[in-house]
N, C-alpha and C positions, 0 to 999 in steps of 0.2 A: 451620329458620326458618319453617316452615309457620303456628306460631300467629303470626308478627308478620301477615301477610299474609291471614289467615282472620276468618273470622268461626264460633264453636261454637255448636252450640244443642247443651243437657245435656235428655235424658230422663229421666224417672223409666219405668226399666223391666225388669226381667232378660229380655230379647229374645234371650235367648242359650243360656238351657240348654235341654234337650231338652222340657221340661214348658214353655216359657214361655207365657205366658198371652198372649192377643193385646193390641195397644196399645188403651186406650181410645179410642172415637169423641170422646170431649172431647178427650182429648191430642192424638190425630194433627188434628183441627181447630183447635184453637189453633198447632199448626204448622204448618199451610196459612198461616192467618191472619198469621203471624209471616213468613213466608216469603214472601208476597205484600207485606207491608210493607217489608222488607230487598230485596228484588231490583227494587221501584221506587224505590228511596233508589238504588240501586247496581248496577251493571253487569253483573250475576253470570246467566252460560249456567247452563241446565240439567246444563247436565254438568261443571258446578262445584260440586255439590250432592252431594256424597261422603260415606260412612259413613267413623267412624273405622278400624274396620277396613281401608277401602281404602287409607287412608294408610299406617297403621303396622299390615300385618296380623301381624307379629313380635309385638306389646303389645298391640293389640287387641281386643275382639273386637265392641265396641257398633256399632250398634244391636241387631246379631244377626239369627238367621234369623225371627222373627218379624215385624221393622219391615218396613210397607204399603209397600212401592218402587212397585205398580203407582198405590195412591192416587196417589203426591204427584207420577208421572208424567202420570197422568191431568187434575192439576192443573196441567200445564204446570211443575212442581217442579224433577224429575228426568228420568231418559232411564233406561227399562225395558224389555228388549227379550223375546221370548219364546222360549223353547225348538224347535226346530225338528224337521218329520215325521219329516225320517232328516236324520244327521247323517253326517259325512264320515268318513273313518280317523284316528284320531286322528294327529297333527304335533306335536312339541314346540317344533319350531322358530315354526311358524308361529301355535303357541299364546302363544309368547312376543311374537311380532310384534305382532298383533294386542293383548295387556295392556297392551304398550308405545305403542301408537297409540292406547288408551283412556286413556296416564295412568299406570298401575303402573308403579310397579318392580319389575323383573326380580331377584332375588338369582340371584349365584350359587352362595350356600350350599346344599347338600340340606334341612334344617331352615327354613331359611327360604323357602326357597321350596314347601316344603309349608305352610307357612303363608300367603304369597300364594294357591297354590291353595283353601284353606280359608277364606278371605276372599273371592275370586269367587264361589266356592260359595256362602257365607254370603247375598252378594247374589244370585245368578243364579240358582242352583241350591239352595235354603234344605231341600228333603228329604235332598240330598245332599252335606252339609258334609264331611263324613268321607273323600267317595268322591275317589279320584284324580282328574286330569284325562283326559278322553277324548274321543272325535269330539262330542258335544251340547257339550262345556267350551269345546270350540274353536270350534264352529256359535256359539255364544252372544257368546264372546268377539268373534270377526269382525263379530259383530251388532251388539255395543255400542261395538265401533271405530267401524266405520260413523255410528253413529246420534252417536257423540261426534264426530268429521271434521265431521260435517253441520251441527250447534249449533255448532262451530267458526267453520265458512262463514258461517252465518247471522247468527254475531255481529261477524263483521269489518268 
């Protein structure tokens, strides 16, 4: 039921495969611009401002590792957080925690949840789509819990 409840914006871009080309400075500005229009019509947190991938990283895979997340953060857009100097021992549990305080869902499939990991990546980690989760996966993750809690607060 996610489309009754959303609003899409479609890209023209393969942001996704390993050669992709970076977005153009016209496109990601007209998405600023678009984005600044929709979220004074309407209600909408920065960290309601989701790739499809992070919905459905099963089917997924757009924007891809290419799409600017720090732009449209830095535009007050999104919520981008960065990679951190040392990062902890990797938790699976607490890696889960943390997806789930950001928003994901957790599968309990192996398949599938190699794909949610691939999908964090995709946004967090975009050198590292491929790689498993590990202590930076989980630094990040905790990161982007946080900083989504916080837009939470702030829009209550």
């Amino acid at each position: 039921g996610v489309n009754d409840r959303s609003i899409g914006i479609e890209l023209d871009s393969p942001g996704h495969r390993p050669d992709a080309p970076h977005y153009p400075d016209a496109q990601i500005e007209a998405l600023l611009g678009l984005l600044a229009g929709i979220r004074s019509r309407w209600r909408i947190r920065a960290g309601r401002v989701v790739a499809h991938s992070d919905v459905a990283p099963s089917r997924k895979v757009d924007p891809g590792e290419a799409f600017p997340w720090a732009r449209l953060a830095s535009a007050g857009h999104a919520i981008k957080v960065s990679a951190p100097s040392t990062a902890p021992p990797f938790d699976r549990t607490c890696f889960d925690d943390a997806l789930v305080r950001a928003g994901y869902g957790v599968p309990a499939e192996a398949g599938a949840y190699a794909d949610l990991v691939r999908a964090f990546h995709r946004r967090h980690r975009p050198d590292e789509v491929a790689a498993p989760a590990d202590g930076v996966s989980l630094a990040l993750a905790e990161a982007f819990a946080r900083a989504v809690e916080d837009d939470r607060a702030r829009m209550a």
